[in-house]
C-alpha positions in Angstrom: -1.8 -19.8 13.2 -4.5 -20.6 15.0 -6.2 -22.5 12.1 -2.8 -24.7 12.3 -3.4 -26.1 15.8 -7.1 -26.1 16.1 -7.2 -29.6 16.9 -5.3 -28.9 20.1 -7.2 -25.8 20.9 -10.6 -27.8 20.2 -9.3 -30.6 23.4 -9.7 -27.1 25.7 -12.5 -25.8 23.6 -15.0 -27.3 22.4 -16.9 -25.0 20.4 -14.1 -23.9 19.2 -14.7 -24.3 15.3 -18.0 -22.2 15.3 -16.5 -19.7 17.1 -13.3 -19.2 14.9 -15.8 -19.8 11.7 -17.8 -17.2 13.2 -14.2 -14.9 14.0 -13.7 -15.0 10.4 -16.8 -14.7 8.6 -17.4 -11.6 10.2 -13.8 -10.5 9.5 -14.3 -11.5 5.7 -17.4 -9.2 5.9 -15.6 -6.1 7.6 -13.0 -6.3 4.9 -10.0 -7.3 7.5 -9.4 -10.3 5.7 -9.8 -10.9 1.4 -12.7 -13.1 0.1 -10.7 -15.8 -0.8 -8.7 -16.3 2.7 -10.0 -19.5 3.1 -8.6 -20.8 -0.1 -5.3 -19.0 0.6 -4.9 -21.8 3.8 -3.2 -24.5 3.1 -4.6 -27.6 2.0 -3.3 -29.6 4.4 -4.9 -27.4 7.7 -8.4 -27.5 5.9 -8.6 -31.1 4.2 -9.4 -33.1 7.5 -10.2 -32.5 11.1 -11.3 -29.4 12.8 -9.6 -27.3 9.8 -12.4 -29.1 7.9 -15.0 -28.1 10.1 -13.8 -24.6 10.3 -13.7 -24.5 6.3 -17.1 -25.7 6.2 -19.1 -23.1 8.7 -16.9 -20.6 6.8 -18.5 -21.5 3.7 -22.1 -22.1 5.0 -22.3 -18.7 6.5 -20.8 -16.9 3.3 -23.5 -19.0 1.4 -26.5 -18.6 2.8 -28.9 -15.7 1.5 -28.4 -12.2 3.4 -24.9 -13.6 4.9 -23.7 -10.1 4.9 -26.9 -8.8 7.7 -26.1 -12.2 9.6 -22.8 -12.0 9.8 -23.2 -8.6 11.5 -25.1 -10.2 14.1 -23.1 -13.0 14.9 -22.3 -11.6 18.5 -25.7 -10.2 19.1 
């Protein structure tokens, strides 16, 4: 839901998009939410505007070498 109307939410909040990329890589890495969540959104809430965005820091911080220790530090 809130992935639907993150362009709205990003005109209050700007950072919005790291924040919520942050939000779910760390859920993906507690094992709240499957692996493959991001490719269970649809297409259309991912293929263009801050959906995009979102996708993308998703991806990037599942990517990069020793995500998991990262991730866990996220928030500090």
């Amino acid at each position: 839901r809130t992935l639907r109307g993150i362009d709205d939410l990003a005109l209050d909040t700007p950072n919005v998009c790291p924040v919520l990329a942050n939000f779910i890589a760390r859920a993906i890495a507690d094992d709240v939410l499957p692996p493959v969540f991001m490719t269970l959104v649809p297409a259309r809430i991912v293929e263009g505007g801050k959906g995009k965005e979102v996708a993308s820091l998703v991806k990037a911080h599942m990517d990069q070498h020793g995500s998991s220790a990262r991730i866990m530090n996220v928030w500090g």
